[in-house]
C-alpha positions as CSV (number, residue, x, y, z in Angstrom):
1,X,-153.4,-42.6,-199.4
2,X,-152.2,-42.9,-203.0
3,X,-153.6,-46.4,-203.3
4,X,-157.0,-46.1,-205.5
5,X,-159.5,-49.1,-205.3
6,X,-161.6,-50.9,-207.9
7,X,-164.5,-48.4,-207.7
8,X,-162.9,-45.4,-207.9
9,X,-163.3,-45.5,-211.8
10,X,-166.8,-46.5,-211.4
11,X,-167.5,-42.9,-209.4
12,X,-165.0,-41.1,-211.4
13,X,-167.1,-42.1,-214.7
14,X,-170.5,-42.0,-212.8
15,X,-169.9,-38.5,-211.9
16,X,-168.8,-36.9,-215.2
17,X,-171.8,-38.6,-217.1
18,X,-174.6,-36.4,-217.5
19,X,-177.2,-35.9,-214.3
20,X,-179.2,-39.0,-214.2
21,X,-179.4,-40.0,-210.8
22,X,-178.5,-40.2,-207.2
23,X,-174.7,-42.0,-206.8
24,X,-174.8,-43.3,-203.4
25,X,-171.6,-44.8,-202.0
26,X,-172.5,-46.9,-199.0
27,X,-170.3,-49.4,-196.6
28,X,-169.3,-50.1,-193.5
29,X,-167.3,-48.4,-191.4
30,X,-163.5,-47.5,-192.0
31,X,-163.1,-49.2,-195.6
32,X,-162.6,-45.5,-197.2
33,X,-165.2,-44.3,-198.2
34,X,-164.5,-40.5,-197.6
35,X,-161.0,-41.7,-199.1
36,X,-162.3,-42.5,-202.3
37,X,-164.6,-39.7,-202.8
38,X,-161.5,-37.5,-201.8
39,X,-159.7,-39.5,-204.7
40,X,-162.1,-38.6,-206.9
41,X,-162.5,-34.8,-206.7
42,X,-158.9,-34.6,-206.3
43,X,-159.1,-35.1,-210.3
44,X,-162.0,-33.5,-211.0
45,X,-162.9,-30.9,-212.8
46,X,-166.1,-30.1,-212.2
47,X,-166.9,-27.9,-209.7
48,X,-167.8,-29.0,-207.0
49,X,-167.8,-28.6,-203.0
50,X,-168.1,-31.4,-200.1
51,X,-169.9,-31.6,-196.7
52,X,-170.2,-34.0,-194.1
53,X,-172.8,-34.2,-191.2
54,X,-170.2,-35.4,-189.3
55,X,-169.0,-31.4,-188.8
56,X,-171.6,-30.0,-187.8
57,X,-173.0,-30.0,-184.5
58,X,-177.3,-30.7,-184.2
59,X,-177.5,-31.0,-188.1
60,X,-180.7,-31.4,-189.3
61,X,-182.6,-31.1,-192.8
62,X,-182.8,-27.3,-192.9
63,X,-178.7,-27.8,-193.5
64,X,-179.0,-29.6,-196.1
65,X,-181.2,-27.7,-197.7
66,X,-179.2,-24.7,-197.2
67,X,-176.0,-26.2,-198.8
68,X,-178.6,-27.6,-201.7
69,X,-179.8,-24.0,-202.6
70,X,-175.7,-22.4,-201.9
71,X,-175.0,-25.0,-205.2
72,X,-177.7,-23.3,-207.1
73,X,-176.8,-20.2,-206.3
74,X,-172.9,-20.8,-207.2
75,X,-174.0,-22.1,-210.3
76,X,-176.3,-18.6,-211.5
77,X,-173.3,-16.6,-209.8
78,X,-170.5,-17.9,-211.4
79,X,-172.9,-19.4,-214.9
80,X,-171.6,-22.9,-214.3
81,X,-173.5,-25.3,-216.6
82,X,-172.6,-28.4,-214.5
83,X,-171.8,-28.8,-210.5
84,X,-171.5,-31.6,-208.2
85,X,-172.2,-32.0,-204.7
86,X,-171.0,-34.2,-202.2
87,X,-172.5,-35.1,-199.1
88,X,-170.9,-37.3,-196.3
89,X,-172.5,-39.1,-193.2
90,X,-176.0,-38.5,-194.9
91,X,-177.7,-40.9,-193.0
92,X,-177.2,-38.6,-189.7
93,X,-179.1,-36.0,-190.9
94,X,-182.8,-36.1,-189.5
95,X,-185.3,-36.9,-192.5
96,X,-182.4,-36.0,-194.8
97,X,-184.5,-38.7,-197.8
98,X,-187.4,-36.3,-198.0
99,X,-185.1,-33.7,-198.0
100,X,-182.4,-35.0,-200.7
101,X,-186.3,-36.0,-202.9
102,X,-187.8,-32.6,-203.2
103,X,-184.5,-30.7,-203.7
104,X,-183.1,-33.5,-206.6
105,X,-187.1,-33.0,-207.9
106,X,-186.7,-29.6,-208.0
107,X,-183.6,-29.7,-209.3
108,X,-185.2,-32.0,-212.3
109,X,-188.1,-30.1,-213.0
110,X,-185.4,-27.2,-213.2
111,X,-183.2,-28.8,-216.0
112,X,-180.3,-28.1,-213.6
113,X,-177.4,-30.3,-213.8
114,X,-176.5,-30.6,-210.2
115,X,-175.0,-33.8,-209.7
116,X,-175.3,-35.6,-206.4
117,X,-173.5,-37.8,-204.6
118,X,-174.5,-39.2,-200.9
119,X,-172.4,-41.2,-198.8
120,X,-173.5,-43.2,-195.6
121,X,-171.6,-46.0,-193.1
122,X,-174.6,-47.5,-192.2
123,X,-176.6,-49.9,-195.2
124,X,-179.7,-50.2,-192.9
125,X,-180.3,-46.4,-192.3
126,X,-179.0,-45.4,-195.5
127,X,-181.1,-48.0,-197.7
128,X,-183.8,-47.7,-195.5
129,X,-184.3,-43.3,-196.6
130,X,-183.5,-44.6,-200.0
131,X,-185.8,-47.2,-200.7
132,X,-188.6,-45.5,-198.5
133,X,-188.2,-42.2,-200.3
134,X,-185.8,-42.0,-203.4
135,X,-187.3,-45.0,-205.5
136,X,-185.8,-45.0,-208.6
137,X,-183.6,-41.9,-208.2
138,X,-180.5,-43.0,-206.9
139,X,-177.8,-45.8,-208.2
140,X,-175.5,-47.8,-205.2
141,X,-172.0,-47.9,-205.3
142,X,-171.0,-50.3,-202.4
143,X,-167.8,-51.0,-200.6
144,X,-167.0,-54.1,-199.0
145,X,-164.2,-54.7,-195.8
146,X,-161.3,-55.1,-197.7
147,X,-159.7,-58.3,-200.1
148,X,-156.8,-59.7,-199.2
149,X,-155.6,-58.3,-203.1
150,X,-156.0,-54.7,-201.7
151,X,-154.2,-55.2,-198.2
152,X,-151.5,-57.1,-200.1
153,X,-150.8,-54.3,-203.1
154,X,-151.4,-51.6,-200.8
155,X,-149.7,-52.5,-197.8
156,X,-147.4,-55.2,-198.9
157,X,-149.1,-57.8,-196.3
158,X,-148.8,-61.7,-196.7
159,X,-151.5,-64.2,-196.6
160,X,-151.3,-65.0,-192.9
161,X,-151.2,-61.2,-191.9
162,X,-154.5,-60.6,-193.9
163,X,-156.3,-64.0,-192.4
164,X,-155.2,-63.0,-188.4
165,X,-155.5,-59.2,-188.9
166,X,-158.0,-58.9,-191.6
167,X,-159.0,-56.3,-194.2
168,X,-159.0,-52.3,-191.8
169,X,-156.5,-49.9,-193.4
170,X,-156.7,-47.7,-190.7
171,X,-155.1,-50.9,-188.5
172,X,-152.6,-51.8,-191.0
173,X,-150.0,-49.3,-189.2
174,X,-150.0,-51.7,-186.2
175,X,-149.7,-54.9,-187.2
176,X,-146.2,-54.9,-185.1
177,X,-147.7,-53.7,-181.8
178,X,-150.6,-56.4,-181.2
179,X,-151.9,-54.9,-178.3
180,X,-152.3,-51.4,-180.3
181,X,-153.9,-53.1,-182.9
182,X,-156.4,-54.9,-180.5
183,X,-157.6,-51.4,-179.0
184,X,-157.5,-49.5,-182.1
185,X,-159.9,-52.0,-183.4
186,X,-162.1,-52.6,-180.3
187,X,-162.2,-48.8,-179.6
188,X,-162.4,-47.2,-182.9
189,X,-163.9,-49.4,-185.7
190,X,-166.1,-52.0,-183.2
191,X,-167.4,-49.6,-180.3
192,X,-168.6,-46.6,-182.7
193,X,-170.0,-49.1,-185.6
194,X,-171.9,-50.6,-182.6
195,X,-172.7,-47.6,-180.5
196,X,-173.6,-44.9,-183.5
197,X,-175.2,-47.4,-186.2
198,X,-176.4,-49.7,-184.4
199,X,-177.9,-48.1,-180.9
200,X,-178.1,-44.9,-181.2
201,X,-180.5,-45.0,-184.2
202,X,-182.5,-48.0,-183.0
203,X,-184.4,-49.1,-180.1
204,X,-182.6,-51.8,-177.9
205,X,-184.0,-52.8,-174.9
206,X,-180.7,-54.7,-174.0
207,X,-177.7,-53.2,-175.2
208,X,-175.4,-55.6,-173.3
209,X,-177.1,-57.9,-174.3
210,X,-176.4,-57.5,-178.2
211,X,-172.7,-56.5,-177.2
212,X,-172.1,-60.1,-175.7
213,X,-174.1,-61.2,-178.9
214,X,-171.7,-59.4,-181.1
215,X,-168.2,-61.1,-179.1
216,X,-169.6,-64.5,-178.6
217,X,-170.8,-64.8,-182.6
218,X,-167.6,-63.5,-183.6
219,X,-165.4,-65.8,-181.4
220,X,-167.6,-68.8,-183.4
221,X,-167.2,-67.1,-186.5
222,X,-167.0,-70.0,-188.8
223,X,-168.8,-72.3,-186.9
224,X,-172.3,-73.6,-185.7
225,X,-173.5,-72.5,-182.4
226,X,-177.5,-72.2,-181.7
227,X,-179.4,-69.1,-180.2
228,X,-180.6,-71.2,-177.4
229,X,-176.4,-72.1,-176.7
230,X,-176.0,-68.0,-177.0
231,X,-178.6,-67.3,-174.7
232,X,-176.8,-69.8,-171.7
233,X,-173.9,-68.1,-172.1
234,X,-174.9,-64.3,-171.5
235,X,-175.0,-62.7,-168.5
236,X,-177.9,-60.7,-169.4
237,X,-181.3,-63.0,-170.0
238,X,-182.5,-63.1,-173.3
239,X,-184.7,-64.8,-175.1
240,X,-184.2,-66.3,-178.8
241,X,-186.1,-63.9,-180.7
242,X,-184.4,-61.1,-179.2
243,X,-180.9,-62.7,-180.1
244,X,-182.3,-63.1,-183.8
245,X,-183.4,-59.5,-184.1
246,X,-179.7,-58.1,-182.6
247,X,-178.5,-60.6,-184.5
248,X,-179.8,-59.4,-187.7
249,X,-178.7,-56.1,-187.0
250,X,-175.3,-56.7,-187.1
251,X,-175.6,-58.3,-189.6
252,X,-177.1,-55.1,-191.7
253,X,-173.8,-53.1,-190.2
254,X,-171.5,-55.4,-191.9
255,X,-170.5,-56.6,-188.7
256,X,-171.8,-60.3,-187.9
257,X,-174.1,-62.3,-189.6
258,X,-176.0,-65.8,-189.2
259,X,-175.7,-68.2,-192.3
260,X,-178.8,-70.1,-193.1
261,X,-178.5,-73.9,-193.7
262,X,-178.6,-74.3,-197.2
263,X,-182.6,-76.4,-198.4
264,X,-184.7,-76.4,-201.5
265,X,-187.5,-75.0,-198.9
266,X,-187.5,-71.9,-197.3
267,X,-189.3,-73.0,-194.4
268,X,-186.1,-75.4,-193.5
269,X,-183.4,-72.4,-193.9
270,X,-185.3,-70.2,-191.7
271,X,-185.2,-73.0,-188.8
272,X,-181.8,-73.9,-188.9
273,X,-178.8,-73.5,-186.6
274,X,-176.8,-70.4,-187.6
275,X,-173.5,-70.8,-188.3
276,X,-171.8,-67.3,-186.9
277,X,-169.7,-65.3,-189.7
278,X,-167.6,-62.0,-189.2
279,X,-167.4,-59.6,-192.1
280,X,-164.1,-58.5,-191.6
281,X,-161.6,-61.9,-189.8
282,X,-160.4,-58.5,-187.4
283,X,-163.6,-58.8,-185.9
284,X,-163.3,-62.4,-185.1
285,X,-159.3,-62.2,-184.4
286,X,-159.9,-59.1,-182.1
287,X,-160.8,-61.7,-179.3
288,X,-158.6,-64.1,-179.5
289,X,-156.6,-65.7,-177.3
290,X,-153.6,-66.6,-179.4
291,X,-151.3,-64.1,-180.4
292,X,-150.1,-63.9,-184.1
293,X,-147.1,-65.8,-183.5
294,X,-148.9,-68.6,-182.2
295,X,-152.0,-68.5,-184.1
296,X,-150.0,-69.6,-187.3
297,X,-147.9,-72.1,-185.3
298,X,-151.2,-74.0,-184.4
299,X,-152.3,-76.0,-187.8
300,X,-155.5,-77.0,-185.9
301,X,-156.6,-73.5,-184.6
302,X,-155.3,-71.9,-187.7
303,X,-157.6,-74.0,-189.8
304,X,-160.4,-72.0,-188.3
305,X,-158.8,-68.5,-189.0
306,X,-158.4,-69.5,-192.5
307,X,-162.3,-71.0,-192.4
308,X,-163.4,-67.5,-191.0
309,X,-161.3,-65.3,-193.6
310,X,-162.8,-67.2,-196.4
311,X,-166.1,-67.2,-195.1
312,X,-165.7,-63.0,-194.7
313,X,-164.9,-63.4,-197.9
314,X,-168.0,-64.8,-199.0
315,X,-170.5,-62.5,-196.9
316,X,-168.3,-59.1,-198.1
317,X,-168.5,-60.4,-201.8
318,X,-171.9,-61.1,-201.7
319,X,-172.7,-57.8,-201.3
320,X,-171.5,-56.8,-204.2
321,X,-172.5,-59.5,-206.5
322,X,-175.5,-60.3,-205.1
323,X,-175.6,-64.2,-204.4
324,X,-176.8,-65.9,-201.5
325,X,-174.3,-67.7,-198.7
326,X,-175.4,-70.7,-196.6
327,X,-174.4,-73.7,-195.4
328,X,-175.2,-77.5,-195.3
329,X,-175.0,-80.1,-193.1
330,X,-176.3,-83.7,-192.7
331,X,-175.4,-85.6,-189.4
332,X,-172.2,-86.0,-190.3
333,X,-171.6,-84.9,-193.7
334,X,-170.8,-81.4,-193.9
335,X,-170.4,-78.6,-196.8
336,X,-168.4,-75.3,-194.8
337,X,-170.0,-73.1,-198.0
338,X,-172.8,-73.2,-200.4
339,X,-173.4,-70.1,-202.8
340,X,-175.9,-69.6,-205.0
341,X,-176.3,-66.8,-207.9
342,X,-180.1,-67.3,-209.9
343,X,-180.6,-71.0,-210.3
344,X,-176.9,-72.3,-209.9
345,X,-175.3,-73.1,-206.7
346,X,-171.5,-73.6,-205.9
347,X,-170.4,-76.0,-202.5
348,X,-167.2,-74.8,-201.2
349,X,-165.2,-76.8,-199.1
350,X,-162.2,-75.6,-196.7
351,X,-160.0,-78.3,-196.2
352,X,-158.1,-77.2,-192.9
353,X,-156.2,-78.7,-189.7
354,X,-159.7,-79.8,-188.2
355,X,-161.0,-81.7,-191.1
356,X,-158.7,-83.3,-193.6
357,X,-162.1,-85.5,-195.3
358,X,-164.7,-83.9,-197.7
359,X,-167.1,-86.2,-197.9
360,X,-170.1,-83.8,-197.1
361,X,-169.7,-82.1,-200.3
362,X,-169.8,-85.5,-202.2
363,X,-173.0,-85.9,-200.7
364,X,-174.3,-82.5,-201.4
365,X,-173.4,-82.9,-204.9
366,X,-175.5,-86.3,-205.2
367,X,-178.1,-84.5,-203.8
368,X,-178.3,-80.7,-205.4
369,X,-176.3,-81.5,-208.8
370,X,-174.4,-78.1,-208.1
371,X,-172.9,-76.0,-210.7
372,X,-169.3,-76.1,-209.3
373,X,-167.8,-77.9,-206.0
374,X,-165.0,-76.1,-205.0
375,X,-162.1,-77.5,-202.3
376,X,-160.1,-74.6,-201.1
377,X,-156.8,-76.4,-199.5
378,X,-154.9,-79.4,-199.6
379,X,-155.8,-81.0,-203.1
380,X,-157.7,-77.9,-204.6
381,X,-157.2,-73.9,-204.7
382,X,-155.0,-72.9,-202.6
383,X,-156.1,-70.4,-200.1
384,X,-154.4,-67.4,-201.4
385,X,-155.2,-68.6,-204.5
386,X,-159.5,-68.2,-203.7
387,X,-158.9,-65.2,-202.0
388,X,-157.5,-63.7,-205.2
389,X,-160.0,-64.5,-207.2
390,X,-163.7,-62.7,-208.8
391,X,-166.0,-64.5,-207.4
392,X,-168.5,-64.5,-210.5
393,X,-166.0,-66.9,-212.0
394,X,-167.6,-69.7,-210.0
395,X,-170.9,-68.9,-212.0
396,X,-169.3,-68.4,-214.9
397,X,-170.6,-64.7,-214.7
């Protein structure tokens, strides 16, 4: 793919700065991240050489050590001052943070300017070894599902395409065959993210049970549905608890998350209804009963695609940039968005086919004196319009 995005200048100048520390590029699955880092040493020229646990069969750390000590050896061999190393699918390898720790120390105490770079699909393995073991060693590079901007220059798409089929470029080849597009997606970006991140590497007593978590939150994605709702709808019992924890990790696979009810005490976010939110609209859309066609002939069903893609939006950017997403809600006032960076919040509010009122985000401004309030439809931005934009602008950041 010729296509570069944003952060392929931040590795490229990362990795040509002298050795200071770890770059780790993590993300979720399928948003390129093997791409990039192909990009990269594509026009590099430094030598280098890339692995990924993926290839080998019963990996463990005694591979990665070995392919740490080849570098050294390649640089006395061939008296190479500088190297790099790139290592894929890290987070597969057993124990692989002690093991990346003592080689990189070695390599310090060494004065050897091997420069490192990890990659990993899963943020709560990967972060987990990293904050665990390689404190202060290692910088993050992360990669979000992709904006609407990258689907749109890369692959030409409109604003309806992106909101019903989302931000996968490996799914992008079948937007004209719907049905393809609905198995590639189940089969090859949901199944693994949920079979290899998510229960292969952690206990679950119930794996059903977070599967028909994972497909009920992301048909609500965008809207309010209690734990206690959840639970009466599964065939497998489950209590609430249990749903929170599955629930929570989706949410650290970049799958599906559970937004807090925005309050000025803790105590009444953590007790609120969660209002279900996709990462990637795919995920939602994936489900659906509509068909393309008939998704954007619907204004009233369409206003909760467009609800769900800014919201996946929001949770993606967030990432990133590092605010917080909730929402609010008062009987019946109602704000679909609140963000907050540091002391300064922003109410957003998506002005659809369901609702064509905002008084809830009057309200909420009465209330919270809010650094911006934001309608994103009829009357304010326009949709493509906020899915365009750098979010820091709302902060003035």
């Amino acid at each position: 793919m010729g296509y570069k995005r944003l952060q392929f200048s931040d590795i490229q100048s990362r990795v040509n700065e002298p050795r200071s520390k770890i770059q780790v590029i993590v993300g979720p699955r399928q948003v390129g991240k093997s791409t990039i880092i192909g990009q990269v040493l594509a026009e590099c020229d430094i030598p280098h050489d890339s692995y990924s646990a993926d290839d080998i069969v019963g990996v463990d750390a005694n591979w990665l050590a070995q392919i740490w000590e080849t570098q050294r050896l390649k640089m006395e061999t061939f008296g190479e001052s500088k190297r790099l190393l790139v290592v894929d699918e890290v987070q597969k390898i057993f124990n692989w943070s002690e093991t990346v720790k003592a080689e990189w120390d070695r390599d310090t105490r060494e004065k050897r300017e091997l420069v490192v770079v990890l990659l990993g699909s899963s943020r709560m393995l990967i972060e987990k070894g990293l904050t665990e073991s390689l404190a202060g060693r290692f910088e993050l590079i992360r990669l979000t599902h992709w904006t609407f901007i990258e689907m749109r220059d890369c692959f030409g798409w409109n604003l309806p395409q992106y909101v019903y089929y989302g931000g996968y470029p490996g799914a992008a080849q079948y937007v004209n065959d719907e049905a393809r597009w609905r198995s590639y997606v189940k089969d090859s970006l949901i199944e693994p993210a949920i079979s290899k991140d998510v229960l292969m590497n952690t206990n679950i007593h119930k794996p059903q049970l977070l599967r028909q978590l994972f497909e009920i939150g992301s048909n609500y994605s965008g809207e309010l549905l209690s734990l206690t709702k959840v639970a009466a709808q599964m065939q497998d019992a489950g209590n609430v608890t249990t749903l929170a924890g599955y629930l929570h990790l989706l949410d650290e696979c970049n799958l599906l998350c559970g937004l807090q009810k925005y309050a000025e005490d803790n105590a009444r976010k953590y007790n609120s209804i969660p209002k279900f939110q996709v990462y990637n609209n795919a995920l939602r859309n994936v489900y659906s009963d509509e068909d393309f066609t008939d998704a954007v002939q619907n204004p009233k069903s369409w206003g909760r695609y467009v609800e769900s893609a800014i919201g996946a939006y929001l949770v993606s950017q967030a990432q990133v940039i590092g605010y917080n997403v909730y929402y609010w809600r008062d009987k019946n006032d109602e704000v679909d968005y609140v963000i907050t960076y540091r002391n300064r919040k922003v109410a957003i509010e998506v002005k659809s086919g369901r609702r064509t009122s905002n008084t809830g985000i009057a309200r909420f401004a009465q209330l919270f004196n809010p650094h911006r309030t934001i309608v994103v439809g009829s009357g304010g931005l326009s949709v493509e319009e906020f899915l365009s934009m750098d979010i820091r602008k709302l902060f003035n950041i």
